[in-house]
C-alpha positions in Angstrom: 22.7 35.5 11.8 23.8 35.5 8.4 21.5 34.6 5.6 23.9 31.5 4.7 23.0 30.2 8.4 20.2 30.5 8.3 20.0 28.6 5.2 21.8 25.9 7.0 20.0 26.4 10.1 16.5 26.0 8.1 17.9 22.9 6.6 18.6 21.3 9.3 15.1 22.2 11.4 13.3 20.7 8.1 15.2 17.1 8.2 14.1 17.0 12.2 10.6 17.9 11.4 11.1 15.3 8.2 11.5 12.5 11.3 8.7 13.7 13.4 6.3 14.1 10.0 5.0 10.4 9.4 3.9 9.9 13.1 1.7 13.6 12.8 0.6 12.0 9.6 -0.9 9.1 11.1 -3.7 11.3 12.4 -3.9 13.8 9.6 -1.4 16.8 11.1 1.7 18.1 10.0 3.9 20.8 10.7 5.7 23.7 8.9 8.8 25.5 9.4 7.6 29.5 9.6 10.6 31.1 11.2 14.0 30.9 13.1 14.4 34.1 14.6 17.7 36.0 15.6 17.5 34.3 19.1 17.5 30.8 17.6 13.7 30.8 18.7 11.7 28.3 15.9 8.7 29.1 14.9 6.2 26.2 14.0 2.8 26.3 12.5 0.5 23.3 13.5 -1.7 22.2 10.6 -4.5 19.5 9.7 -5.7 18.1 13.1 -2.4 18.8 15.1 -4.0 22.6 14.9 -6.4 21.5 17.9 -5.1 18.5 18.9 -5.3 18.1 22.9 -1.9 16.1 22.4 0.0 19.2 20.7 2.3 20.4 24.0 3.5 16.7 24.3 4.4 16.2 20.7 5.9 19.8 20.6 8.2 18.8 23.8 8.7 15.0 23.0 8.6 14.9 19.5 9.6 18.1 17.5 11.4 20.1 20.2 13.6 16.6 20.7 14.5 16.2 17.4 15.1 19.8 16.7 17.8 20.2 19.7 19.1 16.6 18.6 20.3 18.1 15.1 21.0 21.8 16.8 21.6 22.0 20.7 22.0 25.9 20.3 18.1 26.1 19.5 17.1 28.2 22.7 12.8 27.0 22.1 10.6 25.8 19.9 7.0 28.0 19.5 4.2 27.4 17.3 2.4 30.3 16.2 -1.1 28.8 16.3 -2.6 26.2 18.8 -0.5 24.8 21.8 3.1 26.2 22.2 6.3 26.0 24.6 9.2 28.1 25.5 
């Protein structure tokens, strides 16, 4: 991946998280963008309450993972590098 997709790819992965942001809000959470690897792998990091939040896998799958592969299908899974994650 070149560093101008990835760029665009980054982009893209921060206006999905932008939608799913205000509903992790709510209960004091959030989520950051850390990495997209070479695999098109995302790597999230869970932070405020969403860190140990019994609720994570479900928002991960419903909520971040959704709108993630709704902006870019090609994303093969979402991960978060602390707390509850998916492949």
């Amino acid at each position: 991946m070149t560093s101008a997709e990835k760029i665009e790819y980054s982009r893209k992965v921060e206006e999905a998280l932008d939608e799913v942001r205000p509903h992790l809000a709510v209960d004091k959470g959030n989520v950051e963008l850390v990495d997209i690897t070479e695999d098109l792998v995302v790597k999230v990091k869970w932070l405020g309450t969403c860190v140990n939040c019994n609720m994570s896998e479900m928002t991960m799958r419903a909520g971040i993972e959704e709108a993630i592969k709704r902006r870019l299908p090609e994303i093969s899974g979402v991960t978060a590098i602390n707390g509850i994650s998916i492949n």
